[in-house]
mmCIF entry with sequence, helices, sheets and N, C-alpha, C, O atoms, coordinates in Angstrom:
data_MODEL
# 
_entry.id   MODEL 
# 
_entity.id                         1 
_entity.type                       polymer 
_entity.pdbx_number_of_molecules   1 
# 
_entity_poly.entity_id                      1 
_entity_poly.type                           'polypeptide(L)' 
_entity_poly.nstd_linkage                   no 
_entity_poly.nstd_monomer                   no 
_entity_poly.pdbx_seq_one_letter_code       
;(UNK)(UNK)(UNK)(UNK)(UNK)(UNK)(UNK)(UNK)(UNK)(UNK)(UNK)(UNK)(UNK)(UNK)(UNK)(UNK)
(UNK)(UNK)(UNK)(UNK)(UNK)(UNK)(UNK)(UNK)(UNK)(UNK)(UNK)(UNK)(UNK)(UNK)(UNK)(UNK)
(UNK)(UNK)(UNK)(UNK)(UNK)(UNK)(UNK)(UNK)(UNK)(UNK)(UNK)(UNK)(UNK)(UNK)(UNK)(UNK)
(UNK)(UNK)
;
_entity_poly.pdbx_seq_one_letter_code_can   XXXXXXXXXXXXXXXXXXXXXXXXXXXXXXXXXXXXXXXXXXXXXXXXXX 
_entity_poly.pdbx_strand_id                 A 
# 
loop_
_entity_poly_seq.entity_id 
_entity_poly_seq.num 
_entity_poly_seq.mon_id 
_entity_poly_seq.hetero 
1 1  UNK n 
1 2  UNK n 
1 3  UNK n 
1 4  UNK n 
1 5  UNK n 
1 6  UNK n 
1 7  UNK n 
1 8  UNK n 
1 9  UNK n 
1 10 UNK n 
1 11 UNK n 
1 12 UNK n 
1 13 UNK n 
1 14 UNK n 
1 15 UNK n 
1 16 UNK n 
1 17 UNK n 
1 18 UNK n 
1 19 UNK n 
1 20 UNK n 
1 21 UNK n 
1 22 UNK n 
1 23 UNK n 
1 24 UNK n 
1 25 UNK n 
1 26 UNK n 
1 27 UNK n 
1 28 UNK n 
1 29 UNK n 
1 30 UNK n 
1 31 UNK n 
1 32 UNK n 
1 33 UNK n 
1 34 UNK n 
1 35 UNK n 
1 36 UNK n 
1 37 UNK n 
1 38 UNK n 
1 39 UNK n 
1 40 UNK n 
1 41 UNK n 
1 42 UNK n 
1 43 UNK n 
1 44 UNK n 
1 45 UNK n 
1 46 UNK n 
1 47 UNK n 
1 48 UNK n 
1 49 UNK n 
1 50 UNK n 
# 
_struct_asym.id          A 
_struct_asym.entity_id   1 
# 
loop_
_struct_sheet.id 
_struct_sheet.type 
_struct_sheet.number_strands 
_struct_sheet.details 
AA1 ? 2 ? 
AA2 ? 2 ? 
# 
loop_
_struct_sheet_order.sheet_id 
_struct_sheet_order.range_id_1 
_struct_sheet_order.range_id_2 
_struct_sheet_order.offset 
_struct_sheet_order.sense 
AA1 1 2 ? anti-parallel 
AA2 1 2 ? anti-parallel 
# 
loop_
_struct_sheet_range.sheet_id 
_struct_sheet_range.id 
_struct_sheet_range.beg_label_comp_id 
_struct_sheet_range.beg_label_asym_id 
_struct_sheet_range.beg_label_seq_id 
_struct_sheet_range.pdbx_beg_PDB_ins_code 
_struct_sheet_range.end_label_comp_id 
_struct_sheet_range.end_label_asym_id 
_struct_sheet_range.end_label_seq_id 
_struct_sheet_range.pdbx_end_PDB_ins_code 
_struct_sheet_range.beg_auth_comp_id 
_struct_sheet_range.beg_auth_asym_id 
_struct_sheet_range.beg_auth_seq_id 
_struct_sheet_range.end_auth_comp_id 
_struct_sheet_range.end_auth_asym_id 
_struct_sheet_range.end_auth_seq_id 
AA1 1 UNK A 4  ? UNK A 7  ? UNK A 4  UNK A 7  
AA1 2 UNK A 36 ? UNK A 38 ? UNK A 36 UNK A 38 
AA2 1 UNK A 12 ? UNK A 13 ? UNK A 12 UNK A 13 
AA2 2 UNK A 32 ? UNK A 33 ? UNK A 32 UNK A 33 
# 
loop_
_atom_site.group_PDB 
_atom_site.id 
_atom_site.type_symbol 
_atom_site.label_atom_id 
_atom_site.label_alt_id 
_atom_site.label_comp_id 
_atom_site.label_asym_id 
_atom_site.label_entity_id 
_atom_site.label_seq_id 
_atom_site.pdbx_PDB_ins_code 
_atom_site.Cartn_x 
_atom_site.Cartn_y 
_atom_site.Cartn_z 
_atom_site.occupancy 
_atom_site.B_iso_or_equiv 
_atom_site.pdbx_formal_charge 
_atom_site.auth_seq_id 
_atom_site.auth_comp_id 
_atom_site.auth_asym_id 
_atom_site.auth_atom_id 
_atom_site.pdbx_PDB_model_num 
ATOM 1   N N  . UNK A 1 1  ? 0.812   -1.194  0.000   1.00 0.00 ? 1  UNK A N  1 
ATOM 2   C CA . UNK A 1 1  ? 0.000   0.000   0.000   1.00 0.00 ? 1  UNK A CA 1 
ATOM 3   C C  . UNK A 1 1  ? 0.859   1.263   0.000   1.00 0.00 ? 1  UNK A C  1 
ATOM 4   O O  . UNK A 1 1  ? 0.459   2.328   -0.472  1.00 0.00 ? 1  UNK A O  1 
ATOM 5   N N  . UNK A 1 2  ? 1.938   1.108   0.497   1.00 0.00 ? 2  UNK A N  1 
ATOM 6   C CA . UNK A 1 2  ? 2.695   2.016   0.305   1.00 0.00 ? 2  UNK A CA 1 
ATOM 7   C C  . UNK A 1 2  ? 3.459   3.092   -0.620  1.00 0.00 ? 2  UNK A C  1 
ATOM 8   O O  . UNK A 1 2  ? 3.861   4.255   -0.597  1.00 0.00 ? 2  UNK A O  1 
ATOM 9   N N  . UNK A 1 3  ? 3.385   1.684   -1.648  1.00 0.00 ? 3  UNK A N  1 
ATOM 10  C CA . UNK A 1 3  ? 3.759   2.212   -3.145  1.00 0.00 ? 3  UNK A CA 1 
ATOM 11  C C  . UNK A 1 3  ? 2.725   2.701   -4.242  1.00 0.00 ? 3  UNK A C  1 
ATOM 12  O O  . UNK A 1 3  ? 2.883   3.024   -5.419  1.00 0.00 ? 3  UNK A O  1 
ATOM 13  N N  . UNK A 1 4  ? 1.661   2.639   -3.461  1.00 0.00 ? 4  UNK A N  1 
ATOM 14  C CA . UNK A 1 4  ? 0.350   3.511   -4.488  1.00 0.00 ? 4  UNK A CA 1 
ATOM 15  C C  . UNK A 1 4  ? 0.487   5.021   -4.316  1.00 0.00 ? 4  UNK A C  1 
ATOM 16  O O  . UNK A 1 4  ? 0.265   5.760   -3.357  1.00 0.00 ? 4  UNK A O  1 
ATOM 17  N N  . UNK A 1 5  ? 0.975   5.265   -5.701  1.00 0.00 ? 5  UNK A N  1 
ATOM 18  C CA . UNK A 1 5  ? 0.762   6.478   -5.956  1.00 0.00 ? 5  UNK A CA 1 
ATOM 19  C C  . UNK A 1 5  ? -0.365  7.118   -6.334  1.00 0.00 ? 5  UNK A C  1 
ATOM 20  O O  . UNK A 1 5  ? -0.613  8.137   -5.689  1.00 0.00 ? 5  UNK A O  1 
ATOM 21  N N  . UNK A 1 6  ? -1.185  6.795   -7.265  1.00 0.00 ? 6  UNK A N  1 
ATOM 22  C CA . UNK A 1 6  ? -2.247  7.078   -7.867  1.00 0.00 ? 6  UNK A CA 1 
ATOM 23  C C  . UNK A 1 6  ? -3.513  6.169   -8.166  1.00 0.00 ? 6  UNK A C  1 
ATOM 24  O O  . UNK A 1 6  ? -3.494  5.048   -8.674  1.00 0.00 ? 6  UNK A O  1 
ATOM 25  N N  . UNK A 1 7  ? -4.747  6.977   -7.691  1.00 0.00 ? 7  UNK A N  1 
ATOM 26  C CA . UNK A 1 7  ? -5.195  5.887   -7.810  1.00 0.00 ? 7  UNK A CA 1 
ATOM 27  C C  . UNK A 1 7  ? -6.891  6.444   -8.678  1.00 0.00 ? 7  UNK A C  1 
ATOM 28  O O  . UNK A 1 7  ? -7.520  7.412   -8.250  1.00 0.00 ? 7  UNK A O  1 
ATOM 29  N N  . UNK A 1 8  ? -7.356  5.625   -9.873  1.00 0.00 ? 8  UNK A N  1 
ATOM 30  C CA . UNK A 1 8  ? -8.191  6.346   -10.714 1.00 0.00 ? 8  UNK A CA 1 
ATOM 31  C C  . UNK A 1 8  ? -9.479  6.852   -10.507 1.00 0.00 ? 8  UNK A C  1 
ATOM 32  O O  . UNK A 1 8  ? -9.510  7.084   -9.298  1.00 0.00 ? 8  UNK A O  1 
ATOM 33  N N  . UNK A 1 9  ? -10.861 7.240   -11.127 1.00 0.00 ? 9  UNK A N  1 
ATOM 34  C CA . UNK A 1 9  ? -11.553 7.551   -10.239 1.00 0.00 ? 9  UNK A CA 1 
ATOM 35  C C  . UNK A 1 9  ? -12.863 6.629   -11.648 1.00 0.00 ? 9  UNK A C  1 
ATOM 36  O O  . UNK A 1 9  ? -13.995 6.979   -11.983 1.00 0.00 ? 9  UNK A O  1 
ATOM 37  N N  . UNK A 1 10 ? -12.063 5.500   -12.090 1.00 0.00 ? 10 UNK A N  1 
ATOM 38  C CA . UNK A 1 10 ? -12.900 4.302   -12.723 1.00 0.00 ? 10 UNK A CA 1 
ATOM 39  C C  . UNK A 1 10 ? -13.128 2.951   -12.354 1.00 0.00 ? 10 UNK A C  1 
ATOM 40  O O  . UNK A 1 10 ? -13.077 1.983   -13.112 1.00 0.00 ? 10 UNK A O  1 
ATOM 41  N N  . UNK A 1 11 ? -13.464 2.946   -10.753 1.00 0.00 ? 11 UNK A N  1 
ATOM 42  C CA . UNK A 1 11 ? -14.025 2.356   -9.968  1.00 0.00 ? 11 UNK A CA 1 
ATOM 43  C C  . UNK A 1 11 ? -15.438 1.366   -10.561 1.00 0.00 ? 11 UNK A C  1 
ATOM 44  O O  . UNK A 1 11 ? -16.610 1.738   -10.614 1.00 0.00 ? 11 UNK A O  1 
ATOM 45  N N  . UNK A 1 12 ? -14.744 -0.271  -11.050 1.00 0.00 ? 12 UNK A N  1 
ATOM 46  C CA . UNK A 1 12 ? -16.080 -0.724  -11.605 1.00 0.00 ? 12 UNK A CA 1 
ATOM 47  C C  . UNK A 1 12 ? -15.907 -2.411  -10.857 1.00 0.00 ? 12 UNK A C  1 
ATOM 48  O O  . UNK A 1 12 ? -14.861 -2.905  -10.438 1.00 0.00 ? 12 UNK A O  1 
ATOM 49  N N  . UNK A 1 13 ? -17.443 -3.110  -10.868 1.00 0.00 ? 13 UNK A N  1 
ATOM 50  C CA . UNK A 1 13 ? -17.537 -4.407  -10.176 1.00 0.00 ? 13 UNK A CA 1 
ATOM 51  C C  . UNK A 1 13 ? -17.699 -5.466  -11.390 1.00 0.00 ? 13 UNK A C  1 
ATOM 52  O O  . UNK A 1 13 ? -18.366 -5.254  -12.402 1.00 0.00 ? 13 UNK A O  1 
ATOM 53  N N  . UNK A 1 14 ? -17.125 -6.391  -11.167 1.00 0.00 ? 14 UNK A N  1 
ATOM 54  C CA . UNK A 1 14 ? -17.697 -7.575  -11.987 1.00 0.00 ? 14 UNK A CA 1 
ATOM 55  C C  . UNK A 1 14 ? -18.600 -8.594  -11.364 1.00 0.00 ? 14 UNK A C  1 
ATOM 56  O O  . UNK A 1 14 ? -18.395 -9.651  -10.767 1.00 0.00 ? 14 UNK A O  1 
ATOM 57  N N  . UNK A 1 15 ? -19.743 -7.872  -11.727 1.00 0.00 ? 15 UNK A N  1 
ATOM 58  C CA . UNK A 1 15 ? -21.188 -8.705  -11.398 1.00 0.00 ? 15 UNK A CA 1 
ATOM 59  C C  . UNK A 1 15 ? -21.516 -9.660  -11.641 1.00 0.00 ? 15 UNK A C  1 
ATOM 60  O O  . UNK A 1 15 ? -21.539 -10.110 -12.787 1.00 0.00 ? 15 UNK A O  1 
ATOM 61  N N  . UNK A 1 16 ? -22.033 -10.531 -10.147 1.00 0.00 ? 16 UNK A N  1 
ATOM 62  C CA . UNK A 1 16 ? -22.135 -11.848 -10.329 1.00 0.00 ? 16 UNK A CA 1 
ATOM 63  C C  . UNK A 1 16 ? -20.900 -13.119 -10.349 1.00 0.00 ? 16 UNK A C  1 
ATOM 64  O O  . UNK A 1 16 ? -21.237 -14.301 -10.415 1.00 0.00 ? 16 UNK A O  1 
ATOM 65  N N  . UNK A 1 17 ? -19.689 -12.765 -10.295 1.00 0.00 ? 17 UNK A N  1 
ATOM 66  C CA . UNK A 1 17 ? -18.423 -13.317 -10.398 1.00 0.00 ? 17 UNK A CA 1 
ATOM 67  C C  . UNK A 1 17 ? -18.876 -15.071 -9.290  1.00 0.00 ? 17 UNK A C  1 
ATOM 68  O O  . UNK A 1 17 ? -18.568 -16.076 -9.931  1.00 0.00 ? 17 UNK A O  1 
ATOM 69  N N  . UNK A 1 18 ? -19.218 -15.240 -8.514  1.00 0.00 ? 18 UNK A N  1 
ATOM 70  C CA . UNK A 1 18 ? -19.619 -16.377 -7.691  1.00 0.00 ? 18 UNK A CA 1 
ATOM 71  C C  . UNK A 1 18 ? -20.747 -15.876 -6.769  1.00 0.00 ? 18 UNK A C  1 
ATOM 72  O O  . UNK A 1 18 ? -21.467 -14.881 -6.686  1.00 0.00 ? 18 UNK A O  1 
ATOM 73  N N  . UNK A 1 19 ? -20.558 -17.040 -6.114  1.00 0.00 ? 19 UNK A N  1 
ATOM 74  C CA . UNK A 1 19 ? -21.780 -17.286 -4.754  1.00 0.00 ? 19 UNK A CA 1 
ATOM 75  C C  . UNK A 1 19 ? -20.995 -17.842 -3.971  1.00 0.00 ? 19 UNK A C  1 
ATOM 76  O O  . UNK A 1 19 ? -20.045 -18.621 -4.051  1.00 0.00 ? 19 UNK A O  1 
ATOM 77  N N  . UNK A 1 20 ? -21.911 -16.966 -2.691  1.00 0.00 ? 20 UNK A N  1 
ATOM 78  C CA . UNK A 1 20 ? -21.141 -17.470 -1.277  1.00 0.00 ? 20 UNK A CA 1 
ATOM 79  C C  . UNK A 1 20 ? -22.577 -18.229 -0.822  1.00 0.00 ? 20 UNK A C  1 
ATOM 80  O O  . UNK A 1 20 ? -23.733 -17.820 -0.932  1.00 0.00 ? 20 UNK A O  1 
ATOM 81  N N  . UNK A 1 21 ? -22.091 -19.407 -0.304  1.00 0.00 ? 21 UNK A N  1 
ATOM 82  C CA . UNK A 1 21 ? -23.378 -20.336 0.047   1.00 0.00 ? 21 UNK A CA 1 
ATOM 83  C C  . UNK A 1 21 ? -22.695 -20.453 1.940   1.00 0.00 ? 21 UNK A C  1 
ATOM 84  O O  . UNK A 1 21 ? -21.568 -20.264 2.399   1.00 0.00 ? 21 UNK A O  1 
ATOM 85  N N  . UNK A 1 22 ? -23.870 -20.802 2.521   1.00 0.00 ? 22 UNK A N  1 
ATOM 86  C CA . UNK A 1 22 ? -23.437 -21.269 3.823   1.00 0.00 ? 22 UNK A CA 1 
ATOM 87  C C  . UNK A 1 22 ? -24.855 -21.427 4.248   1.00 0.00 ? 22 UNK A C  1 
ATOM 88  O O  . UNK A 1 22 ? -25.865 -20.970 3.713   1.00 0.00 ? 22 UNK A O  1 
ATOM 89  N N  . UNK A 1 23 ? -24.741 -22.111 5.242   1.00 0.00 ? 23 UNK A N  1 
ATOM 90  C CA . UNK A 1 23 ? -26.279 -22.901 5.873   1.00 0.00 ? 23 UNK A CA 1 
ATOM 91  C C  . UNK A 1 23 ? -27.181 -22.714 4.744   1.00 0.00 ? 23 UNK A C  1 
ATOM 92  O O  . UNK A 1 23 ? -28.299 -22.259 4.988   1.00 0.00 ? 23 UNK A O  1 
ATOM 93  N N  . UNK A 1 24 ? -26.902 -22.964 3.696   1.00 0.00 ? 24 UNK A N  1 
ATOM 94  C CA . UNK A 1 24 ? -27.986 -23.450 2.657   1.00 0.00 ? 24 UNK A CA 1 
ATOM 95  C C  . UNK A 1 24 ? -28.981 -22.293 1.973   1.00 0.00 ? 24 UNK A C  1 
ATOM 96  O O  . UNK A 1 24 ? -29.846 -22.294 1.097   1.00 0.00 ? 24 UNK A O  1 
ATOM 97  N N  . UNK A 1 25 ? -28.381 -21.314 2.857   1.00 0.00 ? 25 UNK A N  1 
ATOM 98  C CA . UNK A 1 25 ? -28.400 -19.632 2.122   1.00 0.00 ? 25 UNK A CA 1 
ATOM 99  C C  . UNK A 1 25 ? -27.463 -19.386 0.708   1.00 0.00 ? 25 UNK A C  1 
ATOM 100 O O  . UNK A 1 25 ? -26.612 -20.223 0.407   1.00 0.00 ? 25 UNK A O  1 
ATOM 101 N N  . UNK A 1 26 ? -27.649 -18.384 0.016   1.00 0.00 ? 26 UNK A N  1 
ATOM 102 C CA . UNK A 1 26 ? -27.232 -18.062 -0.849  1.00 0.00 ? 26 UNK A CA 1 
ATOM 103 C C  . UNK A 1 26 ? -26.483 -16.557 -1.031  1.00 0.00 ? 26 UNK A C  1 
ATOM 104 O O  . UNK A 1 26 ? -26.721 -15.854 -0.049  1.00 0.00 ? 26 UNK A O  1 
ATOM 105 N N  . UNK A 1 27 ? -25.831 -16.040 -1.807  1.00 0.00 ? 27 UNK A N  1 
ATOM 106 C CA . UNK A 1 27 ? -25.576 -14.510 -1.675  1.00 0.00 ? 27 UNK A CA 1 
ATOM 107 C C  . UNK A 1 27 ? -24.972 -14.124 -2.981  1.00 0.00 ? 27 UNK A C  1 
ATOM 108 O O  . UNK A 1 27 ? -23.985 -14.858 -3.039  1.00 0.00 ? 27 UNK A O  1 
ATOM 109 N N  . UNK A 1 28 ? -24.994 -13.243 -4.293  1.00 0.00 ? 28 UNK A N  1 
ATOM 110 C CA . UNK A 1 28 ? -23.911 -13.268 -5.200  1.00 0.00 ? 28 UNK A CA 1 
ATOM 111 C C  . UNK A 1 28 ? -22.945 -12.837 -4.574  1.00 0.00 ? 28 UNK A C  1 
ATOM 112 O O  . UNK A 1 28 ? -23.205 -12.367 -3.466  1.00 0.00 ? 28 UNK A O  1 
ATOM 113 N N  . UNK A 1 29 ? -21.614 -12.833 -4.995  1.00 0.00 ? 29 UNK A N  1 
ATOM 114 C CA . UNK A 1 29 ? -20.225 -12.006 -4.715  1.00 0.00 ? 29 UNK A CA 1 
ATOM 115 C C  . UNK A 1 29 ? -20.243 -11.228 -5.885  1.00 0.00 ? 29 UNK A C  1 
ATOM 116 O O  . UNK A 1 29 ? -21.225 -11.224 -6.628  1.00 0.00 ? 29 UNK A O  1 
ATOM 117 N N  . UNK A 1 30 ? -19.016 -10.431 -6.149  1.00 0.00 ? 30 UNK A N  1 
ATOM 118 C CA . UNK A 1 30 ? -18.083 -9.668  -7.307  1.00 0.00 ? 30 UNK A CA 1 
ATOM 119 C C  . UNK A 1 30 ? -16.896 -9.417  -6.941  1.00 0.00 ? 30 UNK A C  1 
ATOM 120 O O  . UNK A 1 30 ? -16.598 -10.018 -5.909  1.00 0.00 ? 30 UNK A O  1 
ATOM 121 N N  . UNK A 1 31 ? -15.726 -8.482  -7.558  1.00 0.00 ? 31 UNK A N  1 
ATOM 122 C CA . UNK A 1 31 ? -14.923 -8.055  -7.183  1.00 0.00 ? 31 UNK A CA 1 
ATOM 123 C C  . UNK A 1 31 ? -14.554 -6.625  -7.911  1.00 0.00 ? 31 UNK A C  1 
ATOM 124 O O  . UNK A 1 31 ? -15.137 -6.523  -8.990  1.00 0.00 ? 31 UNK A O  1 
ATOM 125 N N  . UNK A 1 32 ? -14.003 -5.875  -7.690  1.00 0.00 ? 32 UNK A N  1 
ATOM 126 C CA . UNK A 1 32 ? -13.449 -4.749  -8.309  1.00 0.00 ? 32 UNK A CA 1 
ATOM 127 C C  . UNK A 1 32 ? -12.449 -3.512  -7.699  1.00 0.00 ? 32 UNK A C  1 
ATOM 128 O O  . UNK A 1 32 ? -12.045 -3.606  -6.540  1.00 0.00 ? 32 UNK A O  1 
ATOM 129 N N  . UNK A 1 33 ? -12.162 -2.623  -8.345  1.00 0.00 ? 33 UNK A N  1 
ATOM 130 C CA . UNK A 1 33 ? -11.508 -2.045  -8.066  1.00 0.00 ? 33 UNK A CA 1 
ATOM 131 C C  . UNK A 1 33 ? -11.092 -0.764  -8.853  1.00 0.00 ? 33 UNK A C  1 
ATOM 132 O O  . UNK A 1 33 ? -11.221 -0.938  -10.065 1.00 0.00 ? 33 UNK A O  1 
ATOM 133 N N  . UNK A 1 34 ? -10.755 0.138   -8.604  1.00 0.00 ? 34 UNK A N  1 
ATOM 134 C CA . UNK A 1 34 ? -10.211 1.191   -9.990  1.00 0.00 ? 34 UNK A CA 1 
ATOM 135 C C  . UNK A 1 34 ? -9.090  0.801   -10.133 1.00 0.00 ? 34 UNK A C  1 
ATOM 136 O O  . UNK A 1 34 ? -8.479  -0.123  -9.596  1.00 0.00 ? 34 UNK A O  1 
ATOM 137 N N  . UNK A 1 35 ? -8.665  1.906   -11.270 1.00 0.00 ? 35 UNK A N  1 
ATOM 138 C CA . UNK A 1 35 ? -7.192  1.590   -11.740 1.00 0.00 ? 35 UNK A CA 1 
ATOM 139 C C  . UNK A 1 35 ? -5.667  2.110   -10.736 1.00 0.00 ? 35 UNK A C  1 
ATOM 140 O O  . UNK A 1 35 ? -5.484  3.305   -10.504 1.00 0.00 ? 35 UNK A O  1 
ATOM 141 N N  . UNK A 1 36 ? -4.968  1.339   -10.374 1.00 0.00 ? 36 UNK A N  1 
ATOM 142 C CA . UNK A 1 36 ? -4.030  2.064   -9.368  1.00 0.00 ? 36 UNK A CA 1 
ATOM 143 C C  . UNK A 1 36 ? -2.624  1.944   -10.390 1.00 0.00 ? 36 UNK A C  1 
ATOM 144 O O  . UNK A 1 36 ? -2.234  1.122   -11.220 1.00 0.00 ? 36 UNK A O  1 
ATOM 145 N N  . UNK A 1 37 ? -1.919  3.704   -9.641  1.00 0.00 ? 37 UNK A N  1 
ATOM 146 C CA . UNK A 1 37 ? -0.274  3.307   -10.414 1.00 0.00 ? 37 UNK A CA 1 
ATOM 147 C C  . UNK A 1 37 ? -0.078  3.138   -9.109  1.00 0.00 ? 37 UNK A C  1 
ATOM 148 O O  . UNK A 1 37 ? -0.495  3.746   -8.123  1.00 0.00 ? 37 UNK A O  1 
ATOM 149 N N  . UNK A 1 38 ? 0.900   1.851   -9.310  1.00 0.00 ? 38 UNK A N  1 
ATOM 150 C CA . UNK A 1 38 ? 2.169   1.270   -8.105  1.00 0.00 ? 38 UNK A CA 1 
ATOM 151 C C  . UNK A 1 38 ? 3.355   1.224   -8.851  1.00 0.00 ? 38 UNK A C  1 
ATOM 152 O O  . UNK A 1 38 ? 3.656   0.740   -9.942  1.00 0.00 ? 38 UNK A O  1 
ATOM 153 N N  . UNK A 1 39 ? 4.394   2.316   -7.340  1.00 0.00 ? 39 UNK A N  1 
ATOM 154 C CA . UNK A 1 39 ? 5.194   2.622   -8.281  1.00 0.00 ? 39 UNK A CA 1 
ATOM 155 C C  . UNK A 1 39 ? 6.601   1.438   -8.283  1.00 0.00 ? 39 UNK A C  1 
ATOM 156 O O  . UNK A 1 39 ? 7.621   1.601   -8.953  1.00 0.00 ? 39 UNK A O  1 
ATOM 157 N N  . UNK A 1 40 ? 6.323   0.229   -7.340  1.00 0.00 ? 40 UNK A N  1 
ATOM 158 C CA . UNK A 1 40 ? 7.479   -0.849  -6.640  1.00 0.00 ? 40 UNK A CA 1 
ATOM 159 C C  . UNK A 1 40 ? 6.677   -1.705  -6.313  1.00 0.00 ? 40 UNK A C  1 
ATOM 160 O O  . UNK A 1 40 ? 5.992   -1.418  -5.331  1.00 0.00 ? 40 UNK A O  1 
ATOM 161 N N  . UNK A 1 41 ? 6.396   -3.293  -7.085  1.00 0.00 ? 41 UNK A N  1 
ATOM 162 C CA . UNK A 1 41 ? 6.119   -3.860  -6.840  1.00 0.00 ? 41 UNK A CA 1 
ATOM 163 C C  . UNK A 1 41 ? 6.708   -5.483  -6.883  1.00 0.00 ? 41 UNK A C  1 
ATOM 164 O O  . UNK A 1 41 ? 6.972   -5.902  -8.010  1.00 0.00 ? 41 UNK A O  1 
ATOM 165 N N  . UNK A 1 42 ? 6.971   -6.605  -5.494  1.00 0.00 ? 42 UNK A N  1 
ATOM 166 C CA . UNK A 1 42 ? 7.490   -8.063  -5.703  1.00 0.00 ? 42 UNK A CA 1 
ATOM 167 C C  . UNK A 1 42 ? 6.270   -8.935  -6.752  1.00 0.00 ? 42 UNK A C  1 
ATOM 168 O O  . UNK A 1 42 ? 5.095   -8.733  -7.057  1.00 0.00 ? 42 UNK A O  1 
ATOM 169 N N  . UNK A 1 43 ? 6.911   -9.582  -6.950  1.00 0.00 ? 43 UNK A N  1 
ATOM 170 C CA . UNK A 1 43 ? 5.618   -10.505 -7.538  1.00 0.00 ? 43 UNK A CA 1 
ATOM 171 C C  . UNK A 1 43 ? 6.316   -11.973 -7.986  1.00 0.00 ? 43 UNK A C  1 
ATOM 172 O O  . UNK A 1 43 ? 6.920   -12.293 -9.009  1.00 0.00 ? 43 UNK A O  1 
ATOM 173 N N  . UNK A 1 44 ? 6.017   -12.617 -6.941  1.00 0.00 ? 44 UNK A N  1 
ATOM 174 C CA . UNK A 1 44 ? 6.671   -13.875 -7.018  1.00 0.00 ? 44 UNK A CA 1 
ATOM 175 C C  . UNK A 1 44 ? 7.624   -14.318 -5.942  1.00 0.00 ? 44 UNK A C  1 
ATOM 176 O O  . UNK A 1 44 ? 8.456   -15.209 -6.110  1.00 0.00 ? 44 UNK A O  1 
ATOM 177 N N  . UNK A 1 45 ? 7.463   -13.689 -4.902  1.00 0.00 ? 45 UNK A N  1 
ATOM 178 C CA . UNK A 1 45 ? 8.134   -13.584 -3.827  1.00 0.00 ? 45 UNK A CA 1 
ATOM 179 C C  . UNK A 1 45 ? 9.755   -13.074 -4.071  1.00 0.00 ? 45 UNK A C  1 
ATOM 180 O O  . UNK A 1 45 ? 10.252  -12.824 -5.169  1.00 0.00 ? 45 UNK A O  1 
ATOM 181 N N  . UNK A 1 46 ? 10.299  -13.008 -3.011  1.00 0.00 ? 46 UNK A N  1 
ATOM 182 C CA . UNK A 1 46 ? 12.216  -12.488 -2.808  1.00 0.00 ? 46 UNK A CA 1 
ATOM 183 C C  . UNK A 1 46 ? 12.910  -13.821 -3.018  1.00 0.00 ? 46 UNK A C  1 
ATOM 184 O O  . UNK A 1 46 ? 14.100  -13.758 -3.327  1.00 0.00 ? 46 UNK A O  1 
ATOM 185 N N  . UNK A 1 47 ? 12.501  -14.697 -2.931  1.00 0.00 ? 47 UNK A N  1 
ATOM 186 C CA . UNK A 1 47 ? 13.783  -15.883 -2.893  1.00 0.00 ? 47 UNK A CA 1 
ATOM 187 C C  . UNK A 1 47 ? 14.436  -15.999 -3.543  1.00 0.00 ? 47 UNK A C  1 
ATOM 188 O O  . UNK A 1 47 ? 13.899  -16.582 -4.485  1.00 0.00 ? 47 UNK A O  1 
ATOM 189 N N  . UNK A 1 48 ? 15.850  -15.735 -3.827  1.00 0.00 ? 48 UNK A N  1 
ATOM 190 C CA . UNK A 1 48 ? 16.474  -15.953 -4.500  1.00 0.00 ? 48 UNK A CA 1 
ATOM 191 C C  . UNK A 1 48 ? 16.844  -17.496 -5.244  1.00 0.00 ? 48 UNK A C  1 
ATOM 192 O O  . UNK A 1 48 ? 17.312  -18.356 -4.499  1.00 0.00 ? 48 UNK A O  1 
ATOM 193 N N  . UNK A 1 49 ? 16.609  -17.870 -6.861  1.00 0.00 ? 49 UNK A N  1 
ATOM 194 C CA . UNK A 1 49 ? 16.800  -19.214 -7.121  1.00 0.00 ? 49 UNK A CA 1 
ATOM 195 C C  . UNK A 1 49 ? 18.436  -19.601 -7.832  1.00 0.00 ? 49 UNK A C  1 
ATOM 196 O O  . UNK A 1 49 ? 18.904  -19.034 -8.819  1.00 0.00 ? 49 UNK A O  1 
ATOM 197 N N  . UNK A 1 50 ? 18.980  -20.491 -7.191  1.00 0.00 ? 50 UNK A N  1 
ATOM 198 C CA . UNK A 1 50 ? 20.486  -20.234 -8.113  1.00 0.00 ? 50 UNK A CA 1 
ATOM 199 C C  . UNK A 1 50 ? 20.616  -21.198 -8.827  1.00 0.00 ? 50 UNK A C  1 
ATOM 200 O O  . UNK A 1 50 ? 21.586  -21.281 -9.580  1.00 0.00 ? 50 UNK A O  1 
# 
């Protein structure tokens, strides 16, 4: 979080993406987010492989 510099103001959901079920209830989910610049990011963890 640290490395977000910017962050957009095109904030959208993808509707319907799953269901959360539990005691035989139901619920849709989604997920989303706007667009962020990060300006330092790992991806794939630090370990070095030799």
């Amino acid at each position: 979080m640290k490395e977000i510099s910017m962050i957009g103001d095109d904030l959208s959901f993808n509707n319907g993406i799953g269901i959360f079920i539990k005691n035989g209830q139901s619920i849709p989910v989604s997920v989303g987010q706007p667009t962020l610049k990060i300006n330092k990011m790992t991806v794939g963890g630090t370990k070095k492989i030799s």
